[in-house]
KEFI-836028 format. One record per atom (N, C-alpha, C): x, y, z. Coordinates in steps of 0.05 Angstrom, whole numbers, padded with zeros to 5 digits, always signed. Each point is the difference from the previous one (the first is absolute). Layout:
N
XYZ/...
***
This chain:
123
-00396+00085+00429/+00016-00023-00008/+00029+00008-00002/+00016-00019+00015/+00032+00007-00010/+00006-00011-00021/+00026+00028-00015/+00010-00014-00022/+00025-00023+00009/+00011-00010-00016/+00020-00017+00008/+00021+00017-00009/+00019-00004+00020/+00029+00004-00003/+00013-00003-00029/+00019+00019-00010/+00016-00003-00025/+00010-00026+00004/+00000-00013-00020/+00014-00027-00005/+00034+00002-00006/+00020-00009+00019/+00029+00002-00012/-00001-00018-00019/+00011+00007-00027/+00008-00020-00022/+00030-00003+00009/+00024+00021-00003/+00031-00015+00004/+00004+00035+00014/+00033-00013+00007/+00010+00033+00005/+00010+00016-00028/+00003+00023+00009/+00005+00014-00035/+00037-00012-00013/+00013-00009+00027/+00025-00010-00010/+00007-00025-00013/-00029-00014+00009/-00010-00025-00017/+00006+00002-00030/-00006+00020-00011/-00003+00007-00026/+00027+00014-00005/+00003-00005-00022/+00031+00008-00020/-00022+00030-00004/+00033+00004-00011/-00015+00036-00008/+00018-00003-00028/-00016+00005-00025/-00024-00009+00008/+00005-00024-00011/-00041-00008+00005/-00002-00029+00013/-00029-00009+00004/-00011-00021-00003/-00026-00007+00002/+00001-00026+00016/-00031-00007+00005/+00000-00025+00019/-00039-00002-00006/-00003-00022-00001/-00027-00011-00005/-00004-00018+00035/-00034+00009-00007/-00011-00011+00033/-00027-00003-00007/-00013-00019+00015/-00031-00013+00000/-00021+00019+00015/-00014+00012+00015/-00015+00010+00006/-00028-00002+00002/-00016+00009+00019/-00028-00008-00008/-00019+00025-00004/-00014-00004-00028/-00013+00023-00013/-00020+00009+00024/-00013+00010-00014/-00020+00021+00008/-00028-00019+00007/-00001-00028-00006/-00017-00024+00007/+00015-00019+00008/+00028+00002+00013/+00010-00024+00017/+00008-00021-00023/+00004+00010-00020/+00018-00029-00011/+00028+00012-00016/+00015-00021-00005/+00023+00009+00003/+00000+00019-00030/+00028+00019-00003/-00002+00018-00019/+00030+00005-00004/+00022-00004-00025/+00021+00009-00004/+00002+00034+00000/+00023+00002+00006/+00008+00031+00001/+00031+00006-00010/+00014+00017+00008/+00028+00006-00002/-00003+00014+00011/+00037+00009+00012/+00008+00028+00003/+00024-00001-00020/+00006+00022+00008/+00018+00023-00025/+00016+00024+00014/+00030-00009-00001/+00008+00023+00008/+00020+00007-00013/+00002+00032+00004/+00015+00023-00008/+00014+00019+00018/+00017-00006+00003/+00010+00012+00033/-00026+00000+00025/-00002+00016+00013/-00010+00010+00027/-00027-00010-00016/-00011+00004-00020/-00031-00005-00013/-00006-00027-00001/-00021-00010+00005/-00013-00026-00001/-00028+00008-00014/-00004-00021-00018/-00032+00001-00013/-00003-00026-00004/-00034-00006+00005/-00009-00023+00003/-00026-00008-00025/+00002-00025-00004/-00016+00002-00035/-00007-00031+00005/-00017+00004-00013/-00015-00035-00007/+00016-00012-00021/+00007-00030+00005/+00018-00014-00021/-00022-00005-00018/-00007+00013-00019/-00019-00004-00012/+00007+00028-00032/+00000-00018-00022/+00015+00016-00019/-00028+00011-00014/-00004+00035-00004/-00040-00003-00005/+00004+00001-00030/+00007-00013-00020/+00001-00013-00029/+00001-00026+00003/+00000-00016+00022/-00005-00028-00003/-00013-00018+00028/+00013+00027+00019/-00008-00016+00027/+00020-00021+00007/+00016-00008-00009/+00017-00021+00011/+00024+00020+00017/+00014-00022+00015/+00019+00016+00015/+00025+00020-00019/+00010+00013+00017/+00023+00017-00019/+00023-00016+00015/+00013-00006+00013/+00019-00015+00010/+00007-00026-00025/+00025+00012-00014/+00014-00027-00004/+00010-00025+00006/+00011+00008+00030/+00010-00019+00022/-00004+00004+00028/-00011-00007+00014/-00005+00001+00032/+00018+00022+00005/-00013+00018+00017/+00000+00034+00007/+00017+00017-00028/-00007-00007-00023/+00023+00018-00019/-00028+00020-00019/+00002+00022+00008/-00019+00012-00013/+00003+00021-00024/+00032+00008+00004/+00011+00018-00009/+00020-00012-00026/+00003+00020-00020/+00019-00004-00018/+00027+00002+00010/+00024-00008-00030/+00016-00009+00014/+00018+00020+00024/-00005+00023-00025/+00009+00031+00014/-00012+00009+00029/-00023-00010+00008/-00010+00009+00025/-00020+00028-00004/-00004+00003-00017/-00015+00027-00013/-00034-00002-00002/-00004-00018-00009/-00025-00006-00002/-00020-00029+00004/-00020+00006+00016/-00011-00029+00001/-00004-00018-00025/+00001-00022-00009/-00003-00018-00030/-00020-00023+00002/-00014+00007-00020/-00018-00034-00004/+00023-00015-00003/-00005-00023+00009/+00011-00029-00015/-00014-00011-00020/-00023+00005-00005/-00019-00010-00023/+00012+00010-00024/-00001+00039-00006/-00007+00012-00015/+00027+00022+00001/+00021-00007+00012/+00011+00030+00009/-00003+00026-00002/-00027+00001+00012/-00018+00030+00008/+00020+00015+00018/+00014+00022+00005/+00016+00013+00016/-00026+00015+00010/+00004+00013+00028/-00016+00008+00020/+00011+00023+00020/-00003+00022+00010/+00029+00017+00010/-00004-00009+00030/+00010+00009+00010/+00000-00016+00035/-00014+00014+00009/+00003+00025+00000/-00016+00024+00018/-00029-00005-00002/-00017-00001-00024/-00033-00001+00007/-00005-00029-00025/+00011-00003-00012/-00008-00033-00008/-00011+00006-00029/+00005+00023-00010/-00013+00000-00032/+00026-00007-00026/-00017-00008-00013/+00016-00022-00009/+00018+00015-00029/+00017+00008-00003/+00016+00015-00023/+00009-00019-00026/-00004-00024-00007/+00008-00014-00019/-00019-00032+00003/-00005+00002-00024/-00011-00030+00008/-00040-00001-00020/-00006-00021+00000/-00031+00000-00012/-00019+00013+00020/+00008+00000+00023/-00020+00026+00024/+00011+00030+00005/+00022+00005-00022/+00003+00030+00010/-00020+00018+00005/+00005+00020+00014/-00018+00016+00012/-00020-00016+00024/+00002-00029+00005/-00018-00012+00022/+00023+00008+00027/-00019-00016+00019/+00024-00007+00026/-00012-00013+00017/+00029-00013+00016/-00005-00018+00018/-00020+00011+00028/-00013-00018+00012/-00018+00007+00025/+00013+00004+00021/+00002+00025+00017/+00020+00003+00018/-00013-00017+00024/+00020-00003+00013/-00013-00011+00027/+00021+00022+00022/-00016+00004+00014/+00013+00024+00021/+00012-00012+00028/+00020+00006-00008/+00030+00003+00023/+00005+00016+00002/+00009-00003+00028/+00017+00022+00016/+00031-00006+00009/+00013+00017+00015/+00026-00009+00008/-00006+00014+00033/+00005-00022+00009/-00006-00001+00035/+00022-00013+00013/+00023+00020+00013/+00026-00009+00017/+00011-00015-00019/-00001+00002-00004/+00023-00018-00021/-00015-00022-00020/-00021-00004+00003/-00020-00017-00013/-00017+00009-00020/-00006-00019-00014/-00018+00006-00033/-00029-00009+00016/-00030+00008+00011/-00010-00009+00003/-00024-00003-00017/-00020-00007-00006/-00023-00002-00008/-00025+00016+00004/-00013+00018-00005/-00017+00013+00005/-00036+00004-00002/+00009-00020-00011/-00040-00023-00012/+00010-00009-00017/-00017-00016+00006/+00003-00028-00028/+00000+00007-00027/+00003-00013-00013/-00008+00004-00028/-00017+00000-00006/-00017+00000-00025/-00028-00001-00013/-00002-00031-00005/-00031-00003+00000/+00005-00031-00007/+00004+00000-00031/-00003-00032-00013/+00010+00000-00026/-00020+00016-00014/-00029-00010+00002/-00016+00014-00021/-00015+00026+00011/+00014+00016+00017/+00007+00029-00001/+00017+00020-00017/+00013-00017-00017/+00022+00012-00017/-00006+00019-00017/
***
């Protein structure tokens, strides 16, 4: 069986440095699934919009994932801080948890996708 091709989400210049951006996707059973990216210069990491102390999204405002400083990912629920690099969470009622990575790559100039996400009640 072939796999399918990496999915392009944007190019990496798309994104502020740093900088986030939210996108729809289809899980691991074909229905749709929020995500983000996250960047930090040349680094991109990819995570489920999904805050794991409540499950609701972490985005305060359409693609804003980051505090005001650009330092760390933020609930909007709960202001859970999160570090960009692997998604564990440094302040907040989930410290010590973290966000679900979803795996990207950087391809020519592009952030692409590298399998889907997990579905929801894989979490």
């Amino acid at each position: 069986m072939n796999e399918a091709p990496p999915l392009t989400l944007c190019r990496l210049e798309a994104l502020d440095d740093p900088g986030s951006r939210g996108f729809t996707v289809s899980d691991t059973e074909g229905r749709p699934r929020d995500i983000f990216l996250v960047r930090a210069g040349d680094v991109v990491r990819g995570y489920l919009n999904s805050c794991p102390h409540t499950g609701g999204p972490l985005d305060w405002v359409p693609d804003r994932f980051l505090d005001l400083r650009g330092t760390h990912v933020q609930c909007a629920t709960h202001d859970a801080r999160f570090r960009i690099g692997d998604g564990v969470c440094v302040a907040g009622p989930c410290a010590g948890d973290r966000l679900t990575p979803v795996p990207v790559a950087l391809a020519e100039g592009r952030v692409v996708l590298l399998a889907p996400p997990p579905a929801e009640d894989s979490r």
